[in-house]
Residue frames relative to the residue before (quaternion, step in Angstrom):
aa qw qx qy qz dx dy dz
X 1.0000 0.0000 0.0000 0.0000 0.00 0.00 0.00
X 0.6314 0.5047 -0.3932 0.4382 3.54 0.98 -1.27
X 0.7538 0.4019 -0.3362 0.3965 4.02 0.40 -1.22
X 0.6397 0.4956 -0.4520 0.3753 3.91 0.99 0.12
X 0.3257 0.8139 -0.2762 0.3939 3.09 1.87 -0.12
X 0.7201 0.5658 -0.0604 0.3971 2.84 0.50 -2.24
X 0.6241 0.6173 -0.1963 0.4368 3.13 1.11 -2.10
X 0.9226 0.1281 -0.1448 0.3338 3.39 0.80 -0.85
X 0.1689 0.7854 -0.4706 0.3649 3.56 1.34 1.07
X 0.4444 -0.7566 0.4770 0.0512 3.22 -0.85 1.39
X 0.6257 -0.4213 0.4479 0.4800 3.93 -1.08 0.03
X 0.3549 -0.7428 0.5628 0.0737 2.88 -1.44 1.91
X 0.9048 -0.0780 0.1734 0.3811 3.83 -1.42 -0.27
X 0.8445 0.3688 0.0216 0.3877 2.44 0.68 -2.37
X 0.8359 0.2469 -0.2636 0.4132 3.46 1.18 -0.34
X 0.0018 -0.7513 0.4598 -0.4735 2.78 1.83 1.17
X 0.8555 0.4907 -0.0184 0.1646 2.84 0.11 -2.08
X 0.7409 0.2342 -0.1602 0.6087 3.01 1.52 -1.00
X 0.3594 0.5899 -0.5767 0.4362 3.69 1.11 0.32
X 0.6614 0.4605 -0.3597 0.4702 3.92 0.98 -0.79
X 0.7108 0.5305 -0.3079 0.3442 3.41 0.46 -0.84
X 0.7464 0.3702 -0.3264 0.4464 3.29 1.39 -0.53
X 0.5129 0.6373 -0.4042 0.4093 3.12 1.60 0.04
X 0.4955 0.5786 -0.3077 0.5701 3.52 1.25 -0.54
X 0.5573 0.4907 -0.4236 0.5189 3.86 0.30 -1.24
X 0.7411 0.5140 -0.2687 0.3382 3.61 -0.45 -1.97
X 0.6629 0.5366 -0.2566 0.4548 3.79 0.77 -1.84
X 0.8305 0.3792 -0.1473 0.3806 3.33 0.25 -1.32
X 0.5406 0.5672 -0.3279 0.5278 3.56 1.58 0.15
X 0.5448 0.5875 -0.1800 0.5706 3.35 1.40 -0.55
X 0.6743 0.4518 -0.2376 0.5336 3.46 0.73 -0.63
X 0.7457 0.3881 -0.3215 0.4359 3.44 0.56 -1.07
X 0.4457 0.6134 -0.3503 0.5499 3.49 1.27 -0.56
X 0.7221 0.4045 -0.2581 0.4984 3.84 0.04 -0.97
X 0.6436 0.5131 -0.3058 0.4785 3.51 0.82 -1.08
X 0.7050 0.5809 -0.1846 0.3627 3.92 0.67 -1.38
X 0.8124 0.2338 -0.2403 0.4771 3.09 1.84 -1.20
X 0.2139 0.7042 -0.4506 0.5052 3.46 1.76 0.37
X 0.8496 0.3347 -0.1327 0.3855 3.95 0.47 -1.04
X 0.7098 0.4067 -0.2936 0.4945 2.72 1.69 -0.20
X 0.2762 0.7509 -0.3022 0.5183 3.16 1.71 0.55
X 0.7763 0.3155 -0.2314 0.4943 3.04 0.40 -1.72
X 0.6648 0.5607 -0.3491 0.3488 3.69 0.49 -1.51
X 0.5930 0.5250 -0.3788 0.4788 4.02 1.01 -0.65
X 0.4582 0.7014 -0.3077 0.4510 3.63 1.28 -1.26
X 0.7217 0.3279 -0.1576 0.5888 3.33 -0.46 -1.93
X 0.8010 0.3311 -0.4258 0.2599 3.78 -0.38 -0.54
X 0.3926 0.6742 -0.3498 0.5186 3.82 1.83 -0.28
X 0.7032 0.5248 -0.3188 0.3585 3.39 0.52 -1.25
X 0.8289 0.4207 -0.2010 0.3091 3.01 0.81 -2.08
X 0.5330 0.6744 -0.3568 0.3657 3.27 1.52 -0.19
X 0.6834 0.4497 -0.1285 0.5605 3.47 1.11 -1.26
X 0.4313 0.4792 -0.3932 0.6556 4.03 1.61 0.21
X 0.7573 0.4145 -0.1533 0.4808 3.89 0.19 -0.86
X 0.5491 0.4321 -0.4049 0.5898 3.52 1.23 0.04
X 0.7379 0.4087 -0.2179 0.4910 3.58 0.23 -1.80
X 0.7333 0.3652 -0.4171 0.3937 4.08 0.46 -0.17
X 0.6103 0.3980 -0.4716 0.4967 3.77 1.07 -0.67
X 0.4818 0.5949 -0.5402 0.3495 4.27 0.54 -0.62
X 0.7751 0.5742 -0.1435 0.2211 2.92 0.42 -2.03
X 0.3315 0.6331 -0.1734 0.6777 3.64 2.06 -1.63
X 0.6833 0.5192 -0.3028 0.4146 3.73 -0.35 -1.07
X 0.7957 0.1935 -0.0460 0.5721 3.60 -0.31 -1.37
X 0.6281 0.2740 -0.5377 0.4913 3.77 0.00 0.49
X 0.5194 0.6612 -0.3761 0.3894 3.74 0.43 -0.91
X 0.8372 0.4130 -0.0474 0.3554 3.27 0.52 -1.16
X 0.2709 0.7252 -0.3214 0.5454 3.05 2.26 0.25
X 0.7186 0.5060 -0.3555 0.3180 3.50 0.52 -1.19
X 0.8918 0.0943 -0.2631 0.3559 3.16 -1.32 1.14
X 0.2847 0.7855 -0.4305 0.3415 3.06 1.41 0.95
X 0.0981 -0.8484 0.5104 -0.1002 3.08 -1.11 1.34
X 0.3312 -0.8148 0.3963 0.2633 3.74 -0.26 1.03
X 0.7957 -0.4335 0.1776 0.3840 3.52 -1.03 0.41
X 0.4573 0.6242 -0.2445 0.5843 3.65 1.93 -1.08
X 0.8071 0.3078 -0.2647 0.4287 3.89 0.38 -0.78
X 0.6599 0.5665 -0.2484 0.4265 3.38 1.08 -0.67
X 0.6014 0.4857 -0.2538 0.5814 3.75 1.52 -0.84
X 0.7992 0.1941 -0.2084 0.5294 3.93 0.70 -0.68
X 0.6182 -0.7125 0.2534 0.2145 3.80 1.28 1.20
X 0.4769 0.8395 -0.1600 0.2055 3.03 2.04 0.12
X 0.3311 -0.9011 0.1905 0.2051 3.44 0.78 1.77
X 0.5041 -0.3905 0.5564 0.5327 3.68 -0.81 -0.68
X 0.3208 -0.7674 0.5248 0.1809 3.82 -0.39 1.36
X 0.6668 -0.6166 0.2871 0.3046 3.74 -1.36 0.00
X 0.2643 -0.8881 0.3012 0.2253 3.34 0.00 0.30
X 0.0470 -0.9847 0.1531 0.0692 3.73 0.96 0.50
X 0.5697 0.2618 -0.1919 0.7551 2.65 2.30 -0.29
X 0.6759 -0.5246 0.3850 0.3460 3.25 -1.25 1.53
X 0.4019 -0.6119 0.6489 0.2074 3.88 -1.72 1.11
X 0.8245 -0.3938 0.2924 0.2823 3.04 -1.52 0.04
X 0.4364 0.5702 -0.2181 0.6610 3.31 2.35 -0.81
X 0.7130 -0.4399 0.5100 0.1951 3.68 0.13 -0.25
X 0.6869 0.5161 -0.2522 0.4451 3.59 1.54 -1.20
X 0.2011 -0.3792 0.8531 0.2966 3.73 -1.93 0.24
X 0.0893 -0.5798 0.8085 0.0467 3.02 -2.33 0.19
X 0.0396 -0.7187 0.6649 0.1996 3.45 -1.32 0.50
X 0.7276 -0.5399 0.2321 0.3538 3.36 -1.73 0.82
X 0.8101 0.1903 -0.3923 0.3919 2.92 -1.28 1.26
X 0.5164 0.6960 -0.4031 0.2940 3.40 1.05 0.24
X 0.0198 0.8930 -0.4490 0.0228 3.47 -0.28 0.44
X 0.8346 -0.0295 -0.3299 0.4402 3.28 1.14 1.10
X 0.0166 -0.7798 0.6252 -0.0284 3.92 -0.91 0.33
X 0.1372 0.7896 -0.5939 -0.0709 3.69 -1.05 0.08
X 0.5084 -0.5810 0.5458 0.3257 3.76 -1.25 -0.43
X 0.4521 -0.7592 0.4654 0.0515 2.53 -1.75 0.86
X 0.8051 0.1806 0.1609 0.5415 3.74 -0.10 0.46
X 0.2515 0.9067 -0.3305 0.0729 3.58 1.36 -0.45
X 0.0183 -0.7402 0.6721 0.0092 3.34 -0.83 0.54
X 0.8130 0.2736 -0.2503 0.4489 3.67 0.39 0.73
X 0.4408 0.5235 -0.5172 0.5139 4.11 0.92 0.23
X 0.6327 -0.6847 0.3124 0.1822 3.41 -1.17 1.80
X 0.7570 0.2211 -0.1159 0.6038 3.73 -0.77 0.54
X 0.6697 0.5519 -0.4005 0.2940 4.45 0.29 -0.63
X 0.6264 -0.6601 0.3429 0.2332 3.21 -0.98 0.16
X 0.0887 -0.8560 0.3789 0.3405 3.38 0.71 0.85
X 0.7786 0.1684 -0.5279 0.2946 3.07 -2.66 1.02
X 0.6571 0.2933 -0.5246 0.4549 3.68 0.75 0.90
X 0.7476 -0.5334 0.3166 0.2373 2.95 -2.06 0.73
X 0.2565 -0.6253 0.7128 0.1873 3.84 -1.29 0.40
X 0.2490 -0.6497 0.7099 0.1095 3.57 -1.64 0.71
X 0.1993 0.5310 -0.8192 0.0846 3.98 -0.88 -0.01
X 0.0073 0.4821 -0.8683 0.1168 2.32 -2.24 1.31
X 0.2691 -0.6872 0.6256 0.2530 3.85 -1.60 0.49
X 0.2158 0.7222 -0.6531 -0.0722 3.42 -1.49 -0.76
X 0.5873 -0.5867 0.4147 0.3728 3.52 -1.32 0.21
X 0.5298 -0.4731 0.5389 0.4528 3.90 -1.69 0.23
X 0.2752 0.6557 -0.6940 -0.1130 3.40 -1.39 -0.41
X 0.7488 -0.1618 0.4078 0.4967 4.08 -1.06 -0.88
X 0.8488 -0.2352 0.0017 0.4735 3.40 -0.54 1.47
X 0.3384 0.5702 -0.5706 0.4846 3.38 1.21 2.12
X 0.0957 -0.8625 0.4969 0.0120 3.91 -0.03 1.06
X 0.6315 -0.4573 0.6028 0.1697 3.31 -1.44 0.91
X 0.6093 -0.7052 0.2038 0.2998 3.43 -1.32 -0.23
X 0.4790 0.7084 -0.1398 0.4993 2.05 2.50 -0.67
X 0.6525 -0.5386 0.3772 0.3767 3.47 1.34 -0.27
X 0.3989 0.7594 -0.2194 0.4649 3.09 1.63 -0.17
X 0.1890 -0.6798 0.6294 0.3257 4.15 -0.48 0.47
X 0.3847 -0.6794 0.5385 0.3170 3.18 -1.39 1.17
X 0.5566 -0.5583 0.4722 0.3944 3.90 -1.27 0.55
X 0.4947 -0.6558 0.4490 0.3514 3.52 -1.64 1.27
X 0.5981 0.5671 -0.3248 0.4638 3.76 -1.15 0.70
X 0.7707 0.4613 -0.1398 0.4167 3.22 0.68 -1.34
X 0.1286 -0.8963 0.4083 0.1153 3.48 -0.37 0.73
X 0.1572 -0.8241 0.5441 -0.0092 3.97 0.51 0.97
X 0.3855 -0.6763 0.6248 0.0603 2.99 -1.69 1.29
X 0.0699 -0.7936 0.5778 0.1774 3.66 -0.56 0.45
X 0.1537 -0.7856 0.5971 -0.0515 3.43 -1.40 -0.01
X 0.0393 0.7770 -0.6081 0.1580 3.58 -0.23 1.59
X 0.1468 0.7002 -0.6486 0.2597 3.16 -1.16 1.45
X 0.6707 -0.5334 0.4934 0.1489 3.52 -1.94 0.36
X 0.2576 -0.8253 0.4872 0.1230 3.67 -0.07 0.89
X 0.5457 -0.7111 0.2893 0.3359 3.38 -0.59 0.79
X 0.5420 0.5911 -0.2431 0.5457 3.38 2.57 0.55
X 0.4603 -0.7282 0.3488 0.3690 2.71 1.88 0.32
X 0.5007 0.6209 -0.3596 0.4842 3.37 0.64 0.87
X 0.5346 -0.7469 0.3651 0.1519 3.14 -0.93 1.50
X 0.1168 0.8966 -0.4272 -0.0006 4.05 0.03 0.84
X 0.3523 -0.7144 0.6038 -0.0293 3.10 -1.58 0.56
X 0.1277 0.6785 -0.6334 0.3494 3.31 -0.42 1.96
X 0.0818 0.7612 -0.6422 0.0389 2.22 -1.50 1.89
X 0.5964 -0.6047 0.2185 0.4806 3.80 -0.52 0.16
X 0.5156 0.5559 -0.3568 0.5457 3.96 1.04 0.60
X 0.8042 0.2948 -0.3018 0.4188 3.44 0.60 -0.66
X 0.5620 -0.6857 0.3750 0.2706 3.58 -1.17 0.86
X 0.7275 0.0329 -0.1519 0.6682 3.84 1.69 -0.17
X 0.7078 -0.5213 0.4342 0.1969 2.24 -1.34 0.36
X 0.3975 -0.8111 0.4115 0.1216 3.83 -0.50 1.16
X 0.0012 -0.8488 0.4897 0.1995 3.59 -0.52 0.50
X 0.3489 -0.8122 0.4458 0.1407 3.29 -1.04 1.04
X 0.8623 -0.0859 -0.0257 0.4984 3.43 1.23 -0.28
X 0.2402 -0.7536 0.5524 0.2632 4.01 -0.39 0.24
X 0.8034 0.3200 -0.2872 0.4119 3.16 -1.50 0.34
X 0.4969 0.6396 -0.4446 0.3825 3.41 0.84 1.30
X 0.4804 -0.7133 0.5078 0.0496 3.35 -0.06 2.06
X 0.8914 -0.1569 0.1646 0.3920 4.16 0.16 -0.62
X 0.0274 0.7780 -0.6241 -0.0671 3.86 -0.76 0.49
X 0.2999 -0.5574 0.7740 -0.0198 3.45 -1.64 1.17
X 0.1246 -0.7136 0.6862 -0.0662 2.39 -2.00 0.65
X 0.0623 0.7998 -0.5929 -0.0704 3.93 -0.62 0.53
X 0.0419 -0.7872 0.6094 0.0847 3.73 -0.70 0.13
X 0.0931 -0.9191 0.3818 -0.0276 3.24 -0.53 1.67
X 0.2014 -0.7537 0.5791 0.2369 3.94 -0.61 0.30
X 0.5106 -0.4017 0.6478 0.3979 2.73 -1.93 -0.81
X 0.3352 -0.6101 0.7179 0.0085 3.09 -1.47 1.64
X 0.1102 0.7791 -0.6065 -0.1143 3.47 -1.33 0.92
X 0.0115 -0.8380 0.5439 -0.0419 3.92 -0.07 1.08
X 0.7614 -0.2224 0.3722 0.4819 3.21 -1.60 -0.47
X 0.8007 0.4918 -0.1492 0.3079 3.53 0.03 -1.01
X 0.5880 -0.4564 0.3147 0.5889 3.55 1.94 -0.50
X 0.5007 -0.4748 0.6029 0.4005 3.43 -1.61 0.09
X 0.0590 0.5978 -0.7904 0.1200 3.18 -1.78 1.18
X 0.4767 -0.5211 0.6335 0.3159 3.72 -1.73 0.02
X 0.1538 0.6173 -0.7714 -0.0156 3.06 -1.70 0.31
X 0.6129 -0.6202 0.4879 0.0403 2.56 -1.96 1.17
X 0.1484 0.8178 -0.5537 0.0509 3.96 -0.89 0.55
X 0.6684 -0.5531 0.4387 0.2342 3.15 -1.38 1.28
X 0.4765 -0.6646 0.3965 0.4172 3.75 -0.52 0.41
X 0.7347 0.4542 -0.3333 0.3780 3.59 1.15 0.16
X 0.4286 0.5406 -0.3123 0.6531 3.41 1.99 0.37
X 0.5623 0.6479 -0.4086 0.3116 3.78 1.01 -0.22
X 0.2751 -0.8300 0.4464 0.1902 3.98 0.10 0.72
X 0.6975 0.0635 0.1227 0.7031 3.30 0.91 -1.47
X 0.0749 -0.8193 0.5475 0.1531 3.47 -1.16 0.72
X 0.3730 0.5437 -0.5643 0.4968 3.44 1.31 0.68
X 0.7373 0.3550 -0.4153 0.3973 3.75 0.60 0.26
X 0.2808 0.7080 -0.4487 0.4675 3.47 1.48 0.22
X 0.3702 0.7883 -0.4912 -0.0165 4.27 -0.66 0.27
X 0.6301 0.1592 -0.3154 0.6915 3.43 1.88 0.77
X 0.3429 -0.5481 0.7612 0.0507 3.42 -2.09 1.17
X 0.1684 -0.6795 0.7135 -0.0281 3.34 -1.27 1.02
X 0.1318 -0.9163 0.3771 -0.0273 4.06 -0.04 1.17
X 0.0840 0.8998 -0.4277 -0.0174 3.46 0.33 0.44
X 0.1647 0.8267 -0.5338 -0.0674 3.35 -0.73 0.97
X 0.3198 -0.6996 0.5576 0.3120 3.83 -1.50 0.19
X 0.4462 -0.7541 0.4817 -0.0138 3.12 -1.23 1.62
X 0.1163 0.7952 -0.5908 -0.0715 3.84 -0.42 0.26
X 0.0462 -0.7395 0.6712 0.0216 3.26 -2.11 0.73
X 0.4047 -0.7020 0.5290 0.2522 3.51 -0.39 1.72
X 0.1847 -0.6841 0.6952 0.1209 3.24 -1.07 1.44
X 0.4079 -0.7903 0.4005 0.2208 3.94 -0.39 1.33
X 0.6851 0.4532 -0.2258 0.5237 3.74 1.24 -0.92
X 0.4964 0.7745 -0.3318 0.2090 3.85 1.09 -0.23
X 0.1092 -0.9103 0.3988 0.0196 3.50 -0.03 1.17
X 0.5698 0.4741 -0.3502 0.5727 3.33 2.09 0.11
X 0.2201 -0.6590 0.6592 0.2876 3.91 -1.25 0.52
X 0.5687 -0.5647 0.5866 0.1165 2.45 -2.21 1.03
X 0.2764 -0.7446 0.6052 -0.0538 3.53 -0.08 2.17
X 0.7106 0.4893 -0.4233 0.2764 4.04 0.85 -1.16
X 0.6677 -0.3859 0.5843 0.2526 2.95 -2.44 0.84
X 0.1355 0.7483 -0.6433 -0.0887 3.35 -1.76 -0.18
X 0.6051 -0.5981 0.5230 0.0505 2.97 -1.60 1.39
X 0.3926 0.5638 -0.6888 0.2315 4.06 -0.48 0.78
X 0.9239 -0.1079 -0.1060 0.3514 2.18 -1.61 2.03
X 0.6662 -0.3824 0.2672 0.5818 3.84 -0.40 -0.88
X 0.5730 0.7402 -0.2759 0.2182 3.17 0.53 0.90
X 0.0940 0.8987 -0.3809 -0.1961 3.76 0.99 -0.01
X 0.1800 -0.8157 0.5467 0.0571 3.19 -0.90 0.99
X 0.6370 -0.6583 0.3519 0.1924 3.48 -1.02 1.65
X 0.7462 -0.4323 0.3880 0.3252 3.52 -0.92 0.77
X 0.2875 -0.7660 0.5405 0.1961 3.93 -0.77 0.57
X 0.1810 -0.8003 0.5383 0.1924 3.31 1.22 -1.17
X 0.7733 0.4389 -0.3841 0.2486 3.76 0.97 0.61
X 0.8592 -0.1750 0.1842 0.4441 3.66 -0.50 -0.88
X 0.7002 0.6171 -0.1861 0.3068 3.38 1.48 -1.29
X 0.2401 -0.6196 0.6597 0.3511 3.70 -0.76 0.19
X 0.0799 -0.5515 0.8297 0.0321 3.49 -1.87 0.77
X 0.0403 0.5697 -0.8190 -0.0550 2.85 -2.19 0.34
X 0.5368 -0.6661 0.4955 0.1504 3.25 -1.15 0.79
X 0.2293 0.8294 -0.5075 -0.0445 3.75 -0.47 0.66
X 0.2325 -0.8311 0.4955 0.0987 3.59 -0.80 0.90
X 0.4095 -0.6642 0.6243 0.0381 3.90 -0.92 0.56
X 0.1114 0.6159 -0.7799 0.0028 4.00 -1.29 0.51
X 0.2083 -0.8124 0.5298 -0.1263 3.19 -1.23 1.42
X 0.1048 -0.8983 0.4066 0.1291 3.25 0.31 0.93
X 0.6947 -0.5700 0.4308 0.0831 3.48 -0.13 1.19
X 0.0506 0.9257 -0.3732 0.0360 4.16 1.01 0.43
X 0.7952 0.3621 -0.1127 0.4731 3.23 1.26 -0.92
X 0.3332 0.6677 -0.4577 0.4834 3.92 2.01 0.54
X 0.2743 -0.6213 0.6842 0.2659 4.19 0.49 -0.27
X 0.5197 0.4400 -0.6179 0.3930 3.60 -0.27 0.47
């Protein structure tokens, strides 16, 4: 009787105990695994995005940029320049005739921007597939100031002197630069260099812009801070210390409508 007993005696205390413990071990390995690829999920995510954000904003930068000093077939046949401007525009700018771009450096005073980053303005006339910021074609005749800069929301914007707001082109932008480059002629050959809009002497000799901005994308599952430095254009920009991936993307624009 006693050994059919025995025969049939169920799980004591003790291996109770560690049947849990290894269930716990097994469970909680599983989780971190789920957790690790859950983050590595997201961090591939956010870095997809910011890439395909950093394509569509330098493209985008690109084909307005290249507006400047555009003239329609009506100005160009009766020689009829971008006129002078002598009392400050709605931007803040003078302009003299034929000029058709200038910006700031580093600013700490151009309305609504973020101060120590850079503002572009460039002009040009409206004609058939010439666009406003809003996306709008700008009317033929009509000559419109534009104006790209960094909101103090960090948000890419667009202002020009036709549209009633201001337009936003992108969020989660951390910084914008600017260079504006000629032709150098020396002893040694013709080469470009590059110059801060306050090193700029003459900007009818100005006939490419080199643009750098730093992108961010809140990675949501991230448990490490972003300690890194970063490098736009000639600029270095100080450590954030938060959650976000950035990557830095920059843009040279040649200028089409300067005749140089």
């Amino acid at each position: 009787m006693d050994k059919v007993m025995r025969k049939q005696a169920g799980f004591g205390l003790v291996e109770l105990m560690i049947a849990l413990v290894l269930s716990l071990i097994v469970v909680g390995g599983l989780y971190a695994a789920l957790i690790g690829d859950q983050k590595s999920y997201e961090a591939t995510r956010a870095n997809h995005i910011l890439v395909n954000k950093n394509r569509m904003t330098a493209q985008t930068l690109r084909l307005y940029i290249q507006q400047a000093g555009y003239r329609a077939i009506t100005q160009l046949e009766t020689n009829q320049p971008l006129l002078a401007v002598t009392t400050a525009d709605s931007s803040g700018y003078t302009w003299v005739e034929g000029q058709l771009i200038q910006g700031l450096n580093n600013q700490t005073s151009f309305n609504g921007a973020k101060e120590q980053t850079d503002v572009l303005s460039f002009r040009f006339f409206g004609d058939s597939g010439i666009y406003q910021c809003n996306g709008e074609e700008l009317s033929a005749n009509t000559v419109l100031t534009m104006s790209f800069f960094i909101s103090t929301s960090n948000q890419l914007m667009c202002r020009d002197s036709e549209s009633v707001n201001d337009t936003v082109f992108d969020d989660n932008v951390d910084d914008f630069q600017v260079l504006y480059g000629r032709l150098d002629h020396s002893s040694d050959g013709d080469s470009f260099k590059y110059y801060t809009a306050d090193n700029v002497t003459n900007w009818e000799q100005i006939n490419r812009v080199k643009v750098g901005l730093l992108i961010s994308q809140e990675v949501t599952m991230g448990s490490l801070t972003n300690a890194a430095t970063y490098k736009v254009l000639d600029q270095n920009i100080a450590a954030f210390n938060d959650k976000k991936l950035r990557q830095v993307v920059s843009e040279t624009v040649l200028l089409l409508n300067t005749g140089v």
